[in-house]
N, C-alpha and C positions, 0 to 999 in steps of 0.2 A: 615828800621827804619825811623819814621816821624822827623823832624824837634821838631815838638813838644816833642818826648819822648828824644831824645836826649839831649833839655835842662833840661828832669824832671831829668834825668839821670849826669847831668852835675851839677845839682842843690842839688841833692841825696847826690853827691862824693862829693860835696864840702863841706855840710856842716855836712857829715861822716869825714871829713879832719879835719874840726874847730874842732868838740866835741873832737875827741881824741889830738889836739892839748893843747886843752883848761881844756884835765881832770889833773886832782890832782892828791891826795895819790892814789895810785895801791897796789895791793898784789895777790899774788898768793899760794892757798894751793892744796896742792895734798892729793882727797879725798877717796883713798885707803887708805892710811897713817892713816888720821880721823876715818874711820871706824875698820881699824884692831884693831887702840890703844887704842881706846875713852872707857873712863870708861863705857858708854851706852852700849860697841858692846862687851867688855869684860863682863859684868854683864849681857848680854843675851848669848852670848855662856854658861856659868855656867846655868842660867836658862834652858835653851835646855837639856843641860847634865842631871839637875837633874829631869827633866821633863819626860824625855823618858830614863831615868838609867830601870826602874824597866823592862820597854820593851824587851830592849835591851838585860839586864838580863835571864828575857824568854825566848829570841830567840835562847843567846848561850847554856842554858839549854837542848832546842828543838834538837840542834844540836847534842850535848853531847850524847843525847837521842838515837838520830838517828845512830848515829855511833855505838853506845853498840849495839843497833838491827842487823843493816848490819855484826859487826863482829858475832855475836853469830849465824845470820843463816849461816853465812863463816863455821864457827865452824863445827855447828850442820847439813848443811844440808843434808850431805853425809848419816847422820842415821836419816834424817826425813821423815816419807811417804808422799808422796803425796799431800794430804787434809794439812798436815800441812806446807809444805814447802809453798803452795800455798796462805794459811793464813799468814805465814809470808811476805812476797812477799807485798800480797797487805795492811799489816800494815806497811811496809817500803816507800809503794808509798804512801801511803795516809797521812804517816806524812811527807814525803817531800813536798808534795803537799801543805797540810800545814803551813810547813815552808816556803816555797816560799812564799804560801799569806801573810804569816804574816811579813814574811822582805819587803815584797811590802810595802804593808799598813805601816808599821813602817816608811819606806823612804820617802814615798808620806807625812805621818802626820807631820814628822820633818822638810822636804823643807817648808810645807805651813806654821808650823808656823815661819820657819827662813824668810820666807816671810813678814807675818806680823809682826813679829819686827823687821827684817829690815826698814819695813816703818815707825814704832813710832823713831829709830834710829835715822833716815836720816829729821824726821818732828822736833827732838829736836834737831840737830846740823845744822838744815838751819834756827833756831830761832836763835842760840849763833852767828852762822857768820853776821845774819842779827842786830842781836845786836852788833855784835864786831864791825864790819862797822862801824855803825852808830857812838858808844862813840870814836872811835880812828879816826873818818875823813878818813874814806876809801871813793872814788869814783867809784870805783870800787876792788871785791876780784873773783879773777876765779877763776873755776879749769878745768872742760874740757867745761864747758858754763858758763857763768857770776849766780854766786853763789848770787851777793847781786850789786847793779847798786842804787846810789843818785840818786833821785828824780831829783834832779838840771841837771843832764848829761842827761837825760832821754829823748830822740827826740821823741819817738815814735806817741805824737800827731801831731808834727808837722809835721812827714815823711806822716803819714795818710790824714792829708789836702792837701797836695803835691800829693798824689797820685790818690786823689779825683778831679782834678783838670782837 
C-alpha cells in the first residue's frame, strides 16, 4: 500500500469518525415487524385471499373430484373389462395431470403478485419513514441498511472527490 492510499484511507476513517461523532437523533425499526403489521401488508394479504379464493376453490374441487374417480375404480375395477378399466386409468392421469398444472400455475400467479405488492408495500412505507425522519429530526433511522440518512450527515460527495484524487 502507497503512502498516498494510506492517507486517503486515514482521511476516509477520520472523517467516518467525525460524521458519526457529530450525528444527532438515531432510531432504529425492524422491518419484518413494518411489513407483517402495516395496515398496507394486512390489506394485501386479504387482497391475495380474495383474488385467487375462487382458484383455490377449483383446485380443492379438482381434488375432491379426483379422489371420488380413484375410489370408484378401487370399487369397480375388479368387474371392469379391459377397455374400460383402461379409460378409467387414463381419466385419472390426465386429471392429475391437470391438477398439478393448475396448482403450479395458481402458485407461480400468487408469488408474482405477492411480489408486486410487495413492492407498492415497501415504496409507501420508505415514503412514511422518509417523512417520519424528516418531521421528528431523525439523522438517521436503520433497519438492516440505513432506511432514511439527512442530507446534512450525508459525505458521500465529499468521500467521492477524496477518492478522485
Amino acid at each position: 500500500m502507497t503512502v498516498k492510499q494510506k492517507i486517503l484511507i486515514a482521511l476516509i476513517l477520520s472523517s467516518v469518525t467525525f460524521g458519526a461523532s457529530a450525528a444527532g437523533k438515531l432510531a432504529f425499526i425492524n422491518p419484518a415487524i413494518i411489513i407483517e403489521k402495516s395496515p398496507q401488508s394486512q390489506a394485501a394479504s386479504k387482497l391475495l385471499k380474495e383474488e385467487f379464493l375462487q382458484r383455490e376453490t377449483s383446485l380443492r374441487a379438482m381434488a375432491q373430484k379426483i379422489q371420488e374417480l380413484e375410489s370408484k375404480y378401487q370399487t369397480d375395477s375388479a368387474i371392469m373389462s379391459a377397455e374400460n378399466k383402461k379409460k378409467s386409468e387414463d381419466v385419472i392421469i390426465q386429471s392429475k395431470r391437470q391438477f398439478q398444472f393448475d396448482q403450479k400455475s395458481l402458485q407461480e400467479d400468487v408469488q408474482s403478485r405477492r411480489g408486486v405488492l410487495l413492492q407498492e408495500i415497501q415504496k409507501s412505507i420508505s415514503a412514511v419513514i422518509l417523512k417520519f425522519g424528516k418531521e421528528n429530526g431523525y439523522d438517521f433511522i436503520f433497519t438492516e441498511g440505513v432506511a432514511y440518512a439527512d442530507e446534512a450527515v450525508n459525505v458521500t460527495d465529499e468521500l467521492l472527490k477524496e477518492l478522485s484524487k
